[in-house]
ZABA-684723 format. One record per residue (C-alpha): z, y negated, x negated; residue in three letters. Coordinates in steps of 0.02 Angstrom, whole numbers, plus 50000, padded with zeros to 5 digits. Example, Ala and Ser with C-alpha at 12.3 -4.5 7.8 and 13.67 -1.06 7.14 Angstrom:
<nodes>
503905022549385ala 503575005349316ser 
</nodes>
This chain:
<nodes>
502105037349878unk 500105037649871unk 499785038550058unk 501225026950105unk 500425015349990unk 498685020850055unk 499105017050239unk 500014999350189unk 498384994750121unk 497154999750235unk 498004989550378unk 498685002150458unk 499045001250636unk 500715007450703unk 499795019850818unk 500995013950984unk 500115010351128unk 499904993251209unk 500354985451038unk 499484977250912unk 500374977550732unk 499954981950548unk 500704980850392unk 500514972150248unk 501514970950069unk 501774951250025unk 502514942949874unk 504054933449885unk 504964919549774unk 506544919149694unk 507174912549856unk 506624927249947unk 505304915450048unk 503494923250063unk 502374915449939unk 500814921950063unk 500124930849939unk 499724949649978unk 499874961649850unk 498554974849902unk 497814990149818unk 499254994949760unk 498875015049800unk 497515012849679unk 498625004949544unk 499495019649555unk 498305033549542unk 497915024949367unk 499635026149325unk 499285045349320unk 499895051249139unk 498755065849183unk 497315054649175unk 496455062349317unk 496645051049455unk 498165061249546unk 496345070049590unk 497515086549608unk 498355077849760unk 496525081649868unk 496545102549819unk 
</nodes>
């Protein structure tokens, strides 16, 4: 979940050659209409969801 979040964030590109894309995670209203308002750092919202407390830290060893 960390590095799917991770790569959504960091603007990934879609690695295919001879085209230009990224992602990004935006909000959307009741109606299911974009609000334009990107939720981002949501990998890092995560890692201090850790009940360990350490950061998911153990996910680098």
């Amino acid at each position: 979940m960390f590095a799917t979040l991770d790569e959504l964030d960091a603007d990934g590109d879609v690695n295919v050659s001879g085209v230009s894309a990224g992602w990004v995670v935006m909000e959307s209203g009741a109606d299911g209409s974009p609000t334009g308002r990107v939720l981002s750092d949501l990998n890092e919202d995560l890692l201090t969801m850790d009940p360990s407390g350490r950061d998911a830290a153990d996910l680098w060893q």
